[in-house]
N, C-alpha and C positions, 0 to 999 in steps of 0.2 A: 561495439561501443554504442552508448544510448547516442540519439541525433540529439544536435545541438541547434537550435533555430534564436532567430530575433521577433521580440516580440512588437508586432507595428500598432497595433489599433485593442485598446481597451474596449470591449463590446458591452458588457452587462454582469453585475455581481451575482452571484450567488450565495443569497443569504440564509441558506436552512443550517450552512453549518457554523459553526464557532470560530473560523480561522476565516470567514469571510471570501472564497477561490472566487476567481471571475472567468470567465468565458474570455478569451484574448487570440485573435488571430496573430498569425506570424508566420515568419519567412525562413525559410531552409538555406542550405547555401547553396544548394542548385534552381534556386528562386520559386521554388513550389511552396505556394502559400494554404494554410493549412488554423483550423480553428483548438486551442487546446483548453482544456479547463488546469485553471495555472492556483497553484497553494506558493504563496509569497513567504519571501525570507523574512519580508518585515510586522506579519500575521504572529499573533501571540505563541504559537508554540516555537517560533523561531526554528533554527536552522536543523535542529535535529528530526523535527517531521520531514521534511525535506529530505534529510538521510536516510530515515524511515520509510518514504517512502518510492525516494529514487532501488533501492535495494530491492524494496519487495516488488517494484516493478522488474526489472530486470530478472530475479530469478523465478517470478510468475515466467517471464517470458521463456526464460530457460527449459522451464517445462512442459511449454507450449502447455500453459492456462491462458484461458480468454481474457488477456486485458488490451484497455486501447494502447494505441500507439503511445511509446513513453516520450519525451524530452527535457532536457537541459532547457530552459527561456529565457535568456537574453532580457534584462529590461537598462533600456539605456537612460539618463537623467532626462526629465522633463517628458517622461512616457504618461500619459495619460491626464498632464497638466488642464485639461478643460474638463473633467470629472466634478462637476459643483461638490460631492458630497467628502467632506472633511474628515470623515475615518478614512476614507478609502485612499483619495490625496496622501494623508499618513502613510498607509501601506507600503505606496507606491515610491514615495519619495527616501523609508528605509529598507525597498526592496532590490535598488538597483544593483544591479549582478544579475548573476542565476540563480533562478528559480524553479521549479519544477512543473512538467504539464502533464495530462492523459489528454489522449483524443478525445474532443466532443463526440458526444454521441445523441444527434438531431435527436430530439422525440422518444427518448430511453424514458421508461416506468421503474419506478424501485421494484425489484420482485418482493413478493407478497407469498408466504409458502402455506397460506390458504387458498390463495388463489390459482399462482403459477403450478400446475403439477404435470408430473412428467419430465423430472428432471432428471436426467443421466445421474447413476449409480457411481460408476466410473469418475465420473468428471466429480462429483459432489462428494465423494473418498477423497480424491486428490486435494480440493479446496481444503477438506478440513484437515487434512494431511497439511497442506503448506503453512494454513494459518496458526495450526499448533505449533509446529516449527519456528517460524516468526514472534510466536508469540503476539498472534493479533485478535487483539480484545474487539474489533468493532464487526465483525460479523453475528449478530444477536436478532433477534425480533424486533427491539428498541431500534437498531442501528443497521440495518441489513446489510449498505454497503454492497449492492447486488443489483445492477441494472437487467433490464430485460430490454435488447433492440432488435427489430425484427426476427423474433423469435429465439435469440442468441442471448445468452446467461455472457456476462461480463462483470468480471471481480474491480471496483474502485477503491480508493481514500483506505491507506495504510501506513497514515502517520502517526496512528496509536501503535502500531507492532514495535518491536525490540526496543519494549521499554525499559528493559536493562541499562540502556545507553544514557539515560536520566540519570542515573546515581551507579556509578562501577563498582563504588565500595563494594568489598569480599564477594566483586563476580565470580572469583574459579569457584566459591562454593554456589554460587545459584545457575553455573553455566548449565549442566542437566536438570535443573528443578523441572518438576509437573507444571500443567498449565492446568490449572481445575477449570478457568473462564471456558474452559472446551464443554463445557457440558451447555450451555446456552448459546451453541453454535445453530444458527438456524438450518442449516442443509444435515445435522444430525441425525434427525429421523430417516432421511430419506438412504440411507447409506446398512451395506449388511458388512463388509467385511474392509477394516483399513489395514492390513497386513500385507494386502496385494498393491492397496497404493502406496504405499511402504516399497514394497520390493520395482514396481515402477518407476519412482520417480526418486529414492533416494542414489540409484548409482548415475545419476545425468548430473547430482552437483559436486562435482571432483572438486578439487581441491585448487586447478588450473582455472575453473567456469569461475569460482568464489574469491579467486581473488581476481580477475580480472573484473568483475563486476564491481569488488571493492574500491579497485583503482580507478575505476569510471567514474568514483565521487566527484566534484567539485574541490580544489583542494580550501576553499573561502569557509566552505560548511564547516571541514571539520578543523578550522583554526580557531575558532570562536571555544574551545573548549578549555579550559586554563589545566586542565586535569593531565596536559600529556605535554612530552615536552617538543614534540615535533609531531607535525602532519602524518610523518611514514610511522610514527608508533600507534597514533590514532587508527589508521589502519588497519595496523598490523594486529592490534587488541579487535577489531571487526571480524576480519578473517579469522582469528582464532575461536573465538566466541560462536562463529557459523560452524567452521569445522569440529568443536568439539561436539556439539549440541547435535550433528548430522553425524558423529561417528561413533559417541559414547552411549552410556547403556539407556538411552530415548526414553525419561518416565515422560517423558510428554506423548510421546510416542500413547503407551500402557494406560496414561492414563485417558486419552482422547474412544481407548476401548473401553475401558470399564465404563465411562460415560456411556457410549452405546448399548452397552448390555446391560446398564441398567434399565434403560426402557426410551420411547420417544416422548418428545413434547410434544402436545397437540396445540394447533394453531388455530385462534379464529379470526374472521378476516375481518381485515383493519377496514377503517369506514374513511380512511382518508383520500381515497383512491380508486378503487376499482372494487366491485361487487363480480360474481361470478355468474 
C-alpha cells in the first residue's frame, strides 16, 4: 500500500510548474518525519492528476523504476494558514484531504540529454516502455520530467499520463490506440531494442499488482467524477483500461519502435543550467 503521512509544515512553493506543488514536511505514523514535494487537490488540474499520478507512481514502483518515495498527504484545516501569498492560501484551503507527494530530492538538476550521457540502455527502454504504456506525454526536451541526484536518473510529475481519464467517451475504442507523443520522448535515442523491455517488465504487472494499486486510490479522488455511478465502478473502468492496454494487441507498444527506427533526435544543450 502507498504510506499515508500528515502533512505538518508548509516549507516553500514550487513555482516552474503550472499546478503550483510545494515542498511540505510531514509525519508517518511511526512518527518519522520526512520532506515530500506535494501536487494539491485544490491546484487546477484537480483530483484526477492526483489519480494520474498516485498510479504511475505505484507501478513505476512495481517495476523497480527509480522514483522517490510515493505518499498519500494528509492536509488538515488551517494547514499553512500564515503563508501571506493568496493563490497559494487558495490552494491550501481547497486542498484539505489527501493529496499526493514524491520525496524531495535535496539538490536534484533536471537531466539535460546533452549533457547527462551515459545513460543505462536497459533502464532508459524501460522508461519508455512505461511512459507509453501510461500514456505520459510529459517526458520531452520541453518537459523532461527527469531529475538527476547523486548521480541516480529519477522519473517525476505524471499527472499528464492516462489522459483518457479526462473524457471516457468511446474508451473501448481508444483503449489500444498508438501513442505517436512517443516519438519526442527524450531517453529515445539513447535506447536499441524495446522488445526486451517489453518482455521484462510487462509479466510483473498481473492483474492482482493492477488492481491492488487501483484500490490504493483515495476513494475522495475518484467521487468527484459525475460519470460513474459508484466509486467501485470508477475503479473497476481503471483496472480494466490498465489490463486491456497491457494485454491487447500494444500499437503503443509498435508504435514506440517504429519511432526508434526511424532515427534519433539530436540534442543541444540548454543554456538554462549546466554547460558540459
Amino acid at each position: 500500500m502507498i504510506e499515508r503521512v500528515t502533512a505538518t509544515r508548509y516549507v516553500v512553493p514550487l513555482r516552474e510548474g503550472g499546478s503550483l506543488p510545494a515542498v511540505v514536511e510531514a509525519v508517518g505514523a511511526d512518527g518519522e518525519r520526512a520532506s515530500f514535494v506535494v501536487k494539491f487537490l485544490g491546484a487546477g488540474q484537480g483530483a484526477k492528476a492526483l489519480v494520474a499520478e498516485a498510479l504511475a507512481a505505484r507501478l513505476a514502483a512495481e517495476l523497480s523504476l527509480p522514483i522517490p518515495r510515493s505518499a498519500i498527504v494528509k492536509i488538515a484545516e488551517g494547514f499553512g494558514k500564515t503563508e501571506p501569498d493568496g493563490e497559494i492560501q487558495h490552494i491550501l484551503e481547497t486542498s484539505i484531504g489527501e493529496n499526493f507527494g514524491l520525496g524531495y530530492l535535496s539538490g536534484a538538476l533536471a537531466f539535460d540529454p546533452a549533457v547527462d550521457s551515459g545513460v543505462d540502455q536497459e533502464l532508459a527502454a524501460d522508461i519508455i516502455w512505461f511512459d507509453a504504456f501510461i500514456t505520459n506525454v510529459d517526458r520531452t526536451p520541453r518537459n523532461v520530467n527527469l531529475l538527476v541526484s547523486d548521480g541516480k536518473l529519477w522519473l517525476i510529475d505524471h499527472g499528464a499520463a492516462l489522459f483518457i481519464h479526462h473524457g471516457w467517451h468511446n474508451w473501448e475504442t481508444r483503449v489500444q490506440s498508438p501513442f505517436p507523443q512517443i516519438k519526442d520522448h527524450v531517453l529515445l535515442h539513447v535506447v536499441d531494442d524495446l522488445t526486451e523491455a517489453d518482455a521484462r517488465l510487462r509479466p510483473r504487472l498481473t492483474e492482482a499488482v493492477i488492481r491492488a494499486v487501483v484500490d490504493d486510490l483515495p476513494d475522495a479522488w475518484l467521487a468527484v467524477d459525475p460519470g460513474f455511478e459508484t466509486v467501485a465502478k470508477h475503479r473497476q473502468r481503471y483496472v480494466y483500461y490498465l489490463l486491456e492496454r497491457l494485454n491487447g494487441p500494444r500499437a503503443w507498444l509498435q508504435e514506440a519502435i517504429d519511432a526508434r527506427q526511424r532515427g534519433p533526435v539530436r540534442y543541444e544543450p540548454r543554456l538554462t543550467h549546466r554547460v558540459v
